[in-house]
py3Dmol code that shows the C-alpha trace and the ligand (Angstrom):
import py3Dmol

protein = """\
ATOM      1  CA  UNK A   1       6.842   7.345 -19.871  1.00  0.00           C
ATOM      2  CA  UNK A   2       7.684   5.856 -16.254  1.00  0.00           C
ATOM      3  CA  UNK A   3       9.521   8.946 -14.091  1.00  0.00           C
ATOM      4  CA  UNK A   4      12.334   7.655 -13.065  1.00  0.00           C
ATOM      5  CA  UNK A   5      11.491   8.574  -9.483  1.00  0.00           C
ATOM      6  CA  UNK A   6       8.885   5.929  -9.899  1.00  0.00           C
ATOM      7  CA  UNK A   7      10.079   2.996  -7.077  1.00  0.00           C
ATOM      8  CA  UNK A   8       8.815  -0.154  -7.615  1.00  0.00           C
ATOM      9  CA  UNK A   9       7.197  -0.963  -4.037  1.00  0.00           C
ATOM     10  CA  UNK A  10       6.192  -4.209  -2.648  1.00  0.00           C
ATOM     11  CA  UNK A  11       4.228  -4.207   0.370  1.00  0.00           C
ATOM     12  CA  UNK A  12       2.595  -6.651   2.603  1.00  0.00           C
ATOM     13  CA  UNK A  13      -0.677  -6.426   4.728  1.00  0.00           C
ATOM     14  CA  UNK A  14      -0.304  -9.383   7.656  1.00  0.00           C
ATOM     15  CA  UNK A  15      -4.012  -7.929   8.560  1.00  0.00           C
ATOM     16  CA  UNK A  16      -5.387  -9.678  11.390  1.00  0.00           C
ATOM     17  CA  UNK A  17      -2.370 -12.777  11.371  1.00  0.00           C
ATOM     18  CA  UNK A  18       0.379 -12.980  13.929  1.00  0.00           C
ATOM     19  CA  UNK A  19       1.328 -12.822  17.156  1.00  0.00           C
ATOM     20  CA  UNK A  20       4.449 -10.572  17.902  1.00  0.00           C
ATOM     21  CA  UNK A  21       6.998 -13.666  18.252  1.00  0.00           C
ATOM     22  CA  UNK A  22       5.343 -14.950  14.857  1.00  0.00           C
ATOM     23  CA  UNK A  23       5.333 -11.618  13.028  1.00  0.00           C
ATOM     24  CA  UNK A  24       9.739 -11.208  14.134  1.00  0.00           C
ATOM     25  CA  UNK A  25      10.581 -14.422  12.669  1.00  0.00           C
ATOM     26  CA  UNK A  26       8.391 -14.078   9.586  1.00  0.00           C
ATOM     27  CA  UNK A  27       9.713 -11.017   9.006  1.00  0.00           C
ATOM     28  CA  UNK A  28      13.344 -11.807   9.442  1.00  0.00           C
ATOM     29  CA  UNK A  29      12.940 -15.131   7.038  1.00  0.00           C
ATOM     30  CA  UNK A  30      11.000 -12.693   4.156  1.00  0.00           C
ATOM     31  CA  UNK A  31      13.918  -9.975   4.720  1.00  0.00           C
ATOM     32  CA  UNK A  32      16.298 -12.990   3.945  1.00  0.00           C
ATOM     33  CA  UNK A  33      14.638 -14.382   0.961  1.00  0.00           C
ATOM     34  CA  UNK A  34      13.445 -11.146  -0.793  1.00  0.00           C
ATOM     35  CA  UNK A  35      17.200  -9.245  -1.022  1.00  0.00           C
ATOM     36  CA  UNK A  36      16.310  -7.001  -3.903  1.00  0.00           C
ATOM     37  CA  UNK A  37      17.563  -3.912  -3.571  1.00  0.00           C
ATOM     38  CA  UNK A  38      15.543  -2.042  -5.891  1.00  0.00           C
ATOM     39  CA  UNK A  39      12.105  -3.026  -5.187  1.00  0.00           C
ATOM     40  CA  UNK A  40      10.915  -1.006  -2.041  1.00  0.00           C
ATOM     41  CA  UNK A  41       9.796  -3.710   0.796  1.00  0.00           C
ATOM     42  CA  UNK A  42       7.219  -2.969   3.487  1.00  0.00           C
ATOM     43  CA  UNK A  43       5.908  -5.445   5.964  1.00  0.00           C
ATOM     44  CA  UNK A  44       2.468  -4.088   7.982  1.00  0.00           C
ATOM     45  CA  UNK A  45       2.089  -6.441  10.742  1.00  0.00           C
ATOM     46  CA  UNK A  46      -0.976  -6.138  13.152  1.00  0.00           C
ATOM     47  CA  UNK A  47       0.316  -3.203  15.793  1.00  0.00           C
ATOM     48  CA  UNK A  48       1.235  -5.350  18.235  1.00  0.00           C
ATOM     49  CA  UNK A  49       3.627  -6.540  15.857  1.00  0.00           C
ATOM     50  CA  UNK A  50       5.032  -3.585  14.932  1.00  0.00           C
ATOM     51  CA  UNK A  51       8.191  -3.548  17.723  1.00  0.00           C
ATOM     52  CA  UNK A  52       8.888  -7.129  17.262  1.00  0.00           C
ATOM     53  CA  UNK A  53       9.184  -6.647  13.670  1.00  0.00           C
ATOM     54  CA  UNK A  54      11.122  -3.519  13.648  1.00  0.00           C
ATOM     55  CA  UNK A  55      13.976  -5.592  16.106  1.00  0.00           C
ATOM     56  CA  UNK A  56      13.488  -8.324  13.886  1.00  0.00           C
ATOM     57  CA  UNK A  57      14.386  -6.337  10.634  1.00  0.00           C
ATOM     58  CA  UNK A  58      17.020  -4.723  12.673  1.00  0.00           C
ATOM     59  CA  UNK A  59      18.572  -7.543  13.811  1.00  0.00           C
ATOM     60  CA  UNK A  60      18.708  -8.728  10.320  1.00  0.00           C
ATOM     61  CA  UNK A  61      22.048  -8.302   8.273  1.00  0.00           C
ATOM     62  CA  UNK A  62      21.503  -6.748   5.042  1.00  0.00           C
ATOM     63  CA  UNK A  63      17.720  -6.451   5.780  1.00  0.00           C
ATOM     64  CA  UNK A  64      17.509  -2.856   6.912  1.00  0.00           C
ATOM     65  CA  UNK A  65      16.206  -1.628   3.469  1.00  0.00           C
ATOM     66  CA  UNK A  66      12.519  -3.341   4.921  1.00  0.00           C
ATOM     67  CA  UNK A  67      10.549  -0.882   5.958  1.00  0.00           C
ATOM     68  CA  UNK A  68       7.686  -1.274   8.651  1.00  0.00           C
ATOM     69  CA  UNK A  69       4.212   0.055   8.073  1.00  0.00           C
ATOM     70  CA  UNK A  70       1.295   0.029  10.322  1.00  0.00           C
ATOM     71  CA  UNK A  71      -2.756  -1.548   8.707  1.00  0.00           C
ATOM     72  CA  UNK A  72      -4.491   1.780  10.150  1.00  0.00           C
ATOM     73  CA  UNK A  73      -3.957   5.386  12.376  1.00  0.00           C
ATOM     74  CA  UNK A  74      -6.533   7.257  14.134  1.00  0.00           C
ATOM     75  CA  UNK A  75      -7.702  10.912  12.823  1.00  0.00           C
ATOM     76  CA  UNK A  76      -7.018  12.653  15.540  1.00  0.00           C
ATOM     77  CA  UNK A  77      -3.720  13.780  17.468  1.00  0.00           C
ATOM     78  CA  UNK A  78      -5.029  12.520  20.678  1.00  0.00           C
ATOM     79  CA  UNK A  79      -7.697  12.081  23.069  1.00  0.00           C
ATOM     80  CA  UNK A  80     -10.163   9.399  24.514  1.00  0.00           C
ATOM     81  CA  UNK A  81     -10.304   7.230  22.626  1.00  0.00           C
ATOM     82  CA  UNK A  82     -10.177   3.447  23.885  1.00  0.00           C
ATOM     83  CA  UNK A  83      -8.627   0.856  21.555  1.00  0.00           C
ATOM     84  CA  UNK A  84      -7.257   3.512  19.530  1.00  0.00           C
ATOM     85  CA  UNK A  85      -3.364   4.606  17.708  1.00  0.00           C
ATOM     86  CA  UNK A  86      -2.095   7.772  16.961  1.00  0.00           C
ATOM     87  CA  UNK A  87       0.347   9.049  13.994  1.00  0.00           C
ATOM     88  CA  UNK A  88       2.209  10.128  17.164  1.00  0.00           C
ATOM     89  CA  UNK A  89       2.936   7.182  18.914  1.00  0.00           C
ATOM     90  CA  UNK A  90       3.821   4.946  15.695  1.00  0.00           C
ATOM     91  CA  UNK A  91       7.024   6.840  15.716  1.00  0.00           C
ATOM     92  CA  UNK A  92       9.713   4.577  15.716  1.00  0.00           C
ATOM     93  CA  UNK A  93       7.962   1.981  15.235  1.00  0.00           C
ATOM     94  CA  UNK A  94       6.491   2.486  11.535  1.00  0.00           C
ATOM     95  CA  UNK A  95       7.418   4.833   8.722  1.00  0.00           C
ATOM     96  CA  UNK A  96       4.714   3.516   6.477  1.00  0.00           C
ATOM     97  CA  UNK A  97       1.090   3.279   7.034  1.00  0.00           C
ATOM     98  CA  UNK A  98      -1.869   2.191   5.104  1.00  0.00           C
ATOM     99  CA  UNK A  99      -4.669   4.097   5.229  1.00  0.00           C
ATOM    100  CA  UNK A 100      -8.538   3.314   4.068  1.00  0.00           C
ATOM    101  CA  UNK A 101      -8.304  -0.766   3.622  1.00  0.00           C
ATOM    102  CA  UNK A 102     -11.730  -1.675   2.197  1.00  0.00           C
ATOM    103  CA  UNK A 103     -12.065  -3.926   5.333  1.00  0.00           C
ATOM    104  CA  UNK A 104     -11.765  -0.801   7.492  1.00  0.00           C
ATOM    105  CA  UNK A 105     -14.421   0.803   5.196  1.00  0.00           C
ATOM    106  CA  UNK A 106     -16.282  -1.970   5.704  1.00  0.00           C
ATOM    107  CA  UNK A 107     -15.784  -3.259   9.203  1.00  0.00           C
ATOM    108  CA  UNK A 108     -15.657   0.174  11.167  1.00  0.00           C
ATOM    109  CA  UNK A 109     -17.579   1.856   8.926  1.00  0.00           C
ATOM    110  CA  UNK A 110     -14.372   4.615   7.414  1.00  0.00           C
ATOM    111  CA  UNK A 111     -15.657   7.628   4.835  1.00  0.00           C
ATOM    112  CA  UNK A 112     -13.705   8.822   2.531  1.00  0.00           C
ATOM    113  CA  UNK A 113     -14.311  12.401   4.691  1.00  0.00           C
ATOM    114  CA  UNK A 114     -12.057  10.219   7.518  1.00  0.00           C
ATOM    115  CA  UNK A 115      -9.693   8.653   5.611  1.00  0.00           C
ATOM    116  CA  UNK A 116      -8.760  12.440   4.695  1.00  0.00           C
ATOM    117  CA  UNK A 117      -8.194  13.307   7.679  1.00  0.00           C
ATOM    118  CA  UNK A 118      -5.903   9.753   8.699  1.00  0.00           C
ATOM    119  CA  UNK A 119      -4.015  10.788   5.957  1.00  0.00           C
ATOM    120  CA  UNK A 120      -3.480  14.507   7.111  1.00  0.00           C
ATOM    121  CA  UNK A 121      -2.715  13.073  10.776  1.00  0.00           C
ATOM    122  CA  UNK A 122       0.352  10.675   8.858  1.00  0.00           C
ATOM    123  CA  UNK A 123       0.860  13.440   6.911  1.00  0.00           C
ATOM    124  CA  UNK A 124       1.514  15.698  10.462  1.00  0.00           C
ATOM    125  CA  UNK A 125       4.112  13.250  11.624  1.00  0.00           C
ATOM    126  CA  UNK A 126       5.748  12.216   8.533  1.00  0.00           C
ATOM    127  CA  UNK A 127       4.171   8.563   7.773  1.00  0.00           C
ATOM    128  CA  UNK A 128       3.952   7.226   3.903  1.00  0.00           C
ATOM    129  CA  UNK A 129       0.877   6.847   3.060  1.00  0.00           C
ATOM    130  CA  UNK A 130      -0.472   3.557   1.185  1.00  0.00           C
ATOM    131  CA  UNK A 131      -4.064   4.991   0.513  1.00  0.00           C
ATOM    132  CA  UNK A 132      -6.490   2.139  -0.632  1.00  0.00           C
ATOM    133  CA  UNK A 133      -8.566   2.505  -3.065  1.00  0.00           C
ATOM    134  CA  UNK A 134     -11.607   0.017  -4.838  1.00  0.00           C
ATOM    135  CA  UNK A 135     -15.003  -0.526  -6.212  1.00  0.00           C
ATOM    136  CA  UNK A 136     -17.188  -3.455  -4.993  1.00  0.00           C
ATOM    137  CA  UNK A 137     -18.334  -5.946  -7.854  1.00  0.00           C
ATOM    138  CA  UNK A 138     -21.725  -4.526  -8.261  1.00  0.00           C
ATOM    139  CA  UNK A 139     -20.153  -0.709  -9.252  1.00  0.00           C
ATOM    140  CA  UNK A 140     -18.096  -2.834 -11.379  1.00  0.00           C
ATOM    141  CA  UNK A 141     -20.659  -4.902 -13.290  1.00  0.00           C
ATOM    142  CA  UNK A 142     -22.981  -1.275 -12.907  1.00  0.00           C
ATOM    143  CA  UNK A 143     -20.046   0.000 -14.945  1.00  0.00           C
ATOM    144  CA  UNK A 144     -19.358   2.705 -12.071  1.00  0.00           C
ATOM    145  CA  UNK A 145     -16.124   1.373 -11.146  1.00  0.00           C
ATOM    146  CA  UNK A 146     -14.329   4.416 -12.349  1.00  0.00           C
ATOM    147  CA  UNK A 147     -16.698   6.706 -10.689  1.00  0.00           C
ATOM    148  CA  UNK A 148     -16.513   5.307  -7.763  1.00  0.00           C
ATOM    149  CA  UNK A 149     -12.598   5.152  -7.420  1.00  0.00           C
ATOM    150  CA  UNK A 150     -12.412   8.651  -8.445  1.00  0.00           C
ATOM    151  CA  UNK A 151     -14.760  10.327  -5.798  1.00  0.00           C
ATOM    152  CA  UNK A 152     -12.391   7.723  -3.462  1.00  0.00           C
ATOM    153  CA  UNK A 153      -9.489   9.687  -4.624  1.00  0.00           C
ATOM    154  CA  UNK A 154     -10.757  13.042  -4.373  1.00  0.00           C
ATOM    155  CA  UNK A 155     -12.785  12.350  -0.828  1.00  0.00           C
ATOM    156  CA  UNK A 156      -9.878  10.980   0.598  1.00  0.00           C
ATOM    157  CA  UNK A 157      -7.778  14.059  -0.192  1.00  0.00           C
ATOM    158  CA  UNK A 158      -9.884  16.498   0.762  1.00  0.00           C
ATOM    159  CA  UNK A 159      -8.615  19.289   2.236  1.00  0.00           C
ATOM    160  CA  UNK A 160      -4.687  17.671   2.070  1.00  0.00           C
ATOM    161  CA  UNK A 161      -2.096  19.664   1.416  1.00  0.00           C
ATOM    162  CA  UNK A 162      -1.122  18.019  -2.274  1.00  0.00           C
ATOM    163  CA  UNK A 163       2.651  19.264  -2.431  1.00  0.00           C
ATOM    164  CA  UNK A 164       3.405  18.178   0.918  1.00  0.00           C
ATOM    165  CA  UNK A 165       1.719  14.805   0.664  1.00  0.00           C
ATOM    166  CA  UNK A 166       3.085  13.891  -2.987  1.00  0.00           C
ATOM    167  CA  UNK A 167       6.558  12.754  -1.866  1.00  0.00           C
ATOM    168  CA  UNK A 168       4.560  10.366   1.095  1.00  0.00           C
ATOM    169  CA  UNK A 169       1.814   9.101  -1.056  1.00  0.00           C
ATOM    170  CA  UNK A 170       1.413   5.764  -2.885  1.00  0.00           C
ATOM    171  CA  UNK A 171      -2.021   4.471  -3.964  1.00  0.00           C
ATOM    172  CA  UNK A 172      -2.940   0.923  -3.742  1.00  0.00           C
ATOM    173  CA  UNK A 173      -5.875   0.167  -6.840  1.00  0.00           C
ATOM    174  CA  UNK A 174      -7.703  -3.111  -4.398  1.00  0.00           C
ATOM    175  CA  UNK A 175     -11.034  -4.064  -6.303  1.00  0.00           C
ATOM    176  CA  UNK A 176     -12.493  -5.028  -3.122  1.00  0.00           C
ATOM    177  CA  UNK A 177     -14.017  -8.236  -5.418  1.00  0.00           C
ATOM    178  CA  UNK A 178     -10.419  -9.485  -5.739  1.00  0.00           C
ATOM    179  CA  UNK A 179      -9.441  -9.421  -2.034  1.00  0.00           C
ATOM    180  CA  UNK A 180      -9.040 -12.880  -0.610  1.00  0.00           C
ATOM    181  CA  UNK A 181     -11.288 -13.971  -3.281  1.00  0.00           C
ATOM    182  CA  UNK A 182      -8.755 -15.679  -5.614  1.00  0.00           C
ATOM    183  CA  UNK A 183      -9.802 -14.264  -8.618  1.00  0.00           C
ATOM    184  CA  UNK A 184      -7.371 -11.303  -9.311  1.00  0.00           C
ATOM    185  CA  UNK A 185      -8.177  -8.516 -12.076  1.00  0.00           C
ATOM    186  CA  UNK A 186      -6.621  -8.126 -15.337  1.00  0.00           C
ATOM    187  CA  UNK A 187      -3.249  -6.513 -15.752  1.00  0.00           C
ATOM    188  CA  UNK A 188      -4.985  -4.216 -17.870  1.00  0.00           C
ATOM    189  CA  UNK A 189      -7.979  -3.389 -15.730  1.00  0.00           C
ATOM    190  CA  UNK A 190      -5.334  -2.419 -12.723  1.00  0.00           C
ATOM    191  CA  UNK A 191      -3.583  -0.328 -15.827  1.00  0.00           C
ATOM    192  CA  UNK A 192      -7.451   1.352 -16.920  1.00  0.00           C
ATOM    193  CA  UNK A 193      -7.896   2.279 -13.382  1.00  0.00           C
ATOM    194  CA  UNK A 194      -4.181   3.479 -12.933  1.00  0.00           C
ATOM    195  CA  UNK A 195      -4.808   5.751 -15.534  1.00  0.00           C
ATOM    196  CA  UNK A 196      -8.480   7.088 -13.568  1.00  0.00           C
ATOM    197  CA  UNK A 197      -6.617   7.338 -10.274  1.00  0.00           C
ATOM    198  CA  UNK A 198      -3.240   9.632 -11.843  1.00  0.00           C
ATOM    199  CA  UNK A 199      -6.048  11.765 -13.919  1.00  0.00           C
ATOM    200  CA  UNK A 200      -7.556  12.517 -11.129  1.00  0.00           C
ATOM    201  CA  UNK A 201      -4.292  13.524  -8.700  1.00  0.00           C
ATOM    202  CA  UNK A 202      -3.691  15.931 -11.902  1.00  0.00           C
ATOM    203  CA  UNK A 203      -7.555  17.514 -11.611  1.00  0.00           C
ATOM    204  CA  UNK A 204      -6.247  17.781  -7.495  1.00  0.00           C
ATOM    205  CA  UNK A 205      -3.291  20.136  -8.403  1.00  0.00           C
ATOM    206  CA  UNK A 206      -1.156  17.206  -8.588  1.00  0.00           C
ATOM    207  CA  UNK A 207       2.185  17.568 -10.376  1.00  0.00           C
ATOM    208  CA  UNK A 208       2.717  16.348 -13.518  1.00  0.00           C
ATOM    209  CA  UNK A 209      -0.877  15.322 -13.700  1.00  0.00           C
ATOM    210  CA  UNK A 210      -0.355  12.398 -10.923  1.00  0.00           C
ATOM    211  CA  UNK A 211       2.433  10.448 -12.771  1.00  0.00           C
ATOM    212  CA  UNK A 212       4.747  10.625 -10.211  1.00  0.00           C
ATOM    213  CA  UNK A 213       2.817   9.098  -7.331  1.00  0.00           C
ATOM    214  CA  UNK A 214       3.274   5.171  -7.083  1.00  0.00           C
ATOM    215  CA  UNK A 215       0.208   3.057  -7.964  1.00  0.00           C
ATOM    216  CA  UNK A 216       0.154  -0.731  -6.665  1.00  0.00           C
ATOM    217  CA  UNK A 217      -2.163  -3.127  -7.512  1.00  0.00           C
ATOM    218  CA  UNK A 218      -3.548  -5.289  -4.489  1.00  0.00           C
ATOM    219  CA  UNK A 219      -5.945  -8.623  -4.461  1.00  0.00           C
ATOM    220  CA  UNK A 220      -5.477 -11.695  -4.426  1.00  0.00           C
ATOM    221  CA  UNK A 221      -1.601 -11.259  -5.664  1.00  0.00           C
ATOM    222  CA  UNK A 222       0.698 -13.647  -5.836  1.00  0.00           C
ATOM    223  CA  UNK A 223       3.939 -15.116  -7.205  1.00  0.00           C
ATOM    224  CA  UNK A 224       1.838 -16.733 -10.670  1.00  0.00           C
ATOM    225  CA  UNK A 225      -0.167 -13.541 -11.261  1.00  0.00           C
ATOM    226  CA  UNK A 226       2.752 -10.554 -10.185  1.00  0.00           C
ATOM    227  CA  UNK A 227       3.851 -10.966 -13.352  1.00  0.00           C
ATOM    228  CA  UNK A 228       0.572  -9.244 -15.135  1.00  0.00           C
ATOM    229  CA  UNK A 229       1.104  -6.451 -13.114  1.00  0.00           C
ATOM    230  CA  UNK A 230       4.044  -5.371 -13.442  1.00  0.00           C
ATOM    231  CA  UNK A 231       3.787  -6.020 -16.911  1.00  0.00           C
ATOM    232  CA  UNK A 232       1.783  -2.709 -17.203  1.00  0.00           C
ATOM    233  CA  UNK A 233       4.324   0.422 -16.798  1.00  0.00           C
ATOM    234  CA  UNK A 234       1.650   2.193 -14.897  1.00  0.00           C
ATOM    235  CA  UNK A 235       1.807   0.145 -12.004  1.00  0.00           C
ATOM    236  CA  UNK A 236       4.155   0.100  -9.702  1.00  0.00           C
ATOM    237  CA  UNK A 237       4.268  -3.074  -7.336  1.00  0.00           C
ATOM    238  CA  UNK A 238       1.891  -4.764  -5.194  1.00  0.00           C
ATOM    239  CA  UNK A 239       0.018  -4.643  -2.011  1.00  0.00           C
ATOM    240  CA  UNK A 240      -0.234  -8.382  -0.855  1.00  0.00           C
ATOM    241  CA  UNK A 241      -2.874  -9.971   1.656  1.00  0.00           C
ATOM    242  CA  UNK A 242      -2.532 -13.109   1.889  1.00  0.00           C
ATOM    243  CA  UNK A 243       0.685 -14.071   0.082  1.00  0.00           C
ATOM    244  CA  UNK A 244       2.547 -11.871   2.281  1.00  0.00           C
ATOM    245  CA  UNK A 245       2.251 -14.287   4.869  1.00  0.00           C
ATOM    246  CA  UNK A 246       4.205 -17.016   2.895  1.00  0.00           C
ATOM    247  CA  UNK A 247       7.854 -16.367   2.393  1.00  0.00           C
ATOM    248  CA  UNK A 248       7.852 -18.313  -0.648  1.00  0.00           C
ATOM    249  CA  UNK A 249       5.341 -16.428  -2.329  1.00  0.00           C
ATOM    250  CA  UNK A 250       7.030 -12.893  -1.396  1.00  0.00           C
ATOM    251  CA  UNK A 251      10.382 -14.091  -2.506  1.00  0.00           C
ATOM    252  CA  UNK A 252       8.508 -14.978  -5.636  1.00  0.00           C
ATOM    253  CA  UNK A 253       6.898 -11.722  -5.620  1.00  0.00           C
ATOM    254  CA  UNK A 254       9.652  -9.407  -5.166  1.00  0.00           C
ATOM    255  CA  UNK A 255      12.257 -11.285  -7.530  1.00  0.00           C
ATOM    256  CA  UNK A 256       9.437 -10.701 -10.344  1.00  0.00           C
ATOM    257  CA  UNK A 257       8.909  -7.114  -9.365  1.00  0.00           C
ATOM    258  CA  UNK A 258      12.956  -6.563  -9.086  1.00  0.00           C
ATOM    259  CA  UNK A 259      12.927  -7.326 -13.033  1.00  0.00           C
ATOM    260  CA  UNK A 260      10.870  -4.791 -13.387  1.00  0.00           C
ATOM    261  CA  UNK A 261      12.572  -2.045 -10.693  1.00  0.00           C
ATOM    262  CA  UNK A 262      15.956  -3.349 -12.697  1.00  0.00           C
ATOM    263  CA  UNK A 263      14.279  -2.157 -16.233  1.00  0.00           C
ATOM    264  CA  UNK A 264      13.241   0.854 -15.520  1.00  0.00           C
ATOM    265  CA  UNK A 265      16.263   1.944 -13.801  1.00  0.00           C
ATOM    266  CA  UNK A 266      18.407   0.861 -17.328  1.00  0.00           C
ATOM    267  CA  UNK A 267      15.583   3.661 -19.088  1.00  0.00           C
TER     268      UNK A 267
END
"""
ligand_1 = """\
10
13P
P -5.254 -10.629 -0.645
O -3.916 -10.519 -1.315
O -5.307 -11.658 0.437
O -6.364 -10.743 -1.647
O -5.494 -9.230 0.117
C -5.264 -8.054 -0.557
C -5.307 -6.948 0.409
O -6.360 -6.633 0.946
C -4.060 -6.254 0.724
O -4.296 -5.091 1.450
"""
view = py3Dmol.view(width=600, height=400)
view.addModel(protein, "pdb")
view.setStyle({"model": 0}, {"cartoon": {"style": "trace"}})
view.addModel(ligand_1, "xyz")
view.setStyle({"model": 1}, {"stick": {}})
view.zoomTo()
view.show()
């Protein structure tokens, strides 16, 4: 059983690609060629992206329904620290962030203890969250993958107010062995681990043990393989690396995950 507040969201993560005259026009030419209004569309260029795309979007007729998300925020309100964002000064410029990327756990070294507190600073100024979550290959061939994702859950939500961050949260399932790699999981393993991640947001206090909090499948997605995923009724739509950066691949994407939005809506 799918609540029918379920959106199906599509979401792309430019990560480190684009300059900001690049990231308007890209934007503007996926807005034209993925004009499905009932999947939810989110482009996350780099930040110095983030005001070109937002004119770009704007400037686009009929494209308004994209919505702009920022790859990262800091954890706290302000302060000194150099090379850093706030949740504060992405307004107006993003109403969507994502928050705990593998390659931020990886590359700048993010806990789960400060991903908690990234998502109460979004939470503070009103951002929705796309909180990543994702076992390595070894916890996967160590049979731990489950563990691991579920002390990723709970870490990241420590301390989180869970009724005032259901209605902002979506969680993207990114085995971090399927990023960039090519080789995509199952359908049914993003469906096993679906099922881990909502459990647990029900052992958090989470209404109706998790089900109503969007769960996306991301690595190594793309128009052949979309189709798996949103096969499985507990996911929800797709966070896209790569693929996001080729129009023909997101219009490929979205029109596959519109079936899908246009389904469930006829439940
Ligand atoms: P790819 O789609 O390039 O594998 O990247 C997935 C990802 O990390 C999205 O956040």
């Amino acid at each position: 059983m799918i609540p029918a507040m379920r959106p199906v969201i599509v979401a792309g993560n430019w990560k480190m690609h684009t300059t900001p005259a690049e990231a308007g026009e890209l934007a503007a030419t996926i807005a034209r060629r993925t004009n499905e209004p009932d999947v939810v569309r989110v482009l996350c260029p780099p930040f110095v992206s983030l005001a070109a795309v937002r004119d770009a979007l704007e400037a686009e007729p009929g494209a308004g329904a994209v919505a702009v998300g920022a790859q990262n925020v800091h954890h706290e309100t302000t302060g000194p620290y150099t090379g850093e964002v706030s949740a504060h000064m992405l307004q107006g410029l993003a109403s969507w962030v994502i928050v705990g990327h593998s390659e931020r756990r990886r590359d700048a070294g993010e806990t789960d203890e400060l991903i908690s507190r990234k998502v109460q600073r979004a939470l503070d100024t009103g951002l929705r969250v796309i909180l990543c979550v994702g076992e390595q290959l070894e916890d996967r061939e160590a049979g731990h993958a489950a563990d691991l994702v579920r002390t990723q859950v709970r870490g990241s939500l420590d301390g989180v107010d869970v009724a005032a961050i259901a209605p902002l949260l979506t969680i993207a399932y990114e085995p971090v062995w399927a990023i960039g790699t090519g080789r995509h999981a199952q359908g049914s393993d993003a469906a096993a681990m679906a099922a881990v991640i909502r459990a647990t947001l029900g052992g958090l206090g989470f209404d109706d043990r998790g089900e109503e909090i969007p769960v996306l499948y991301g690595g190594s997605v793309s128009s052949s393989n979309i189709g798996d995923f949103m096969d499985e009724p507990s996911i929800d739509g797709a966070l896209v690396g790569g693929a996001s950066l080729k129009p023909d691949e997101m219009a490929g994407i979205v029109a596959r995950a519109g079936l899908t939005a246009r389904a469930r809506a006829q439940r």
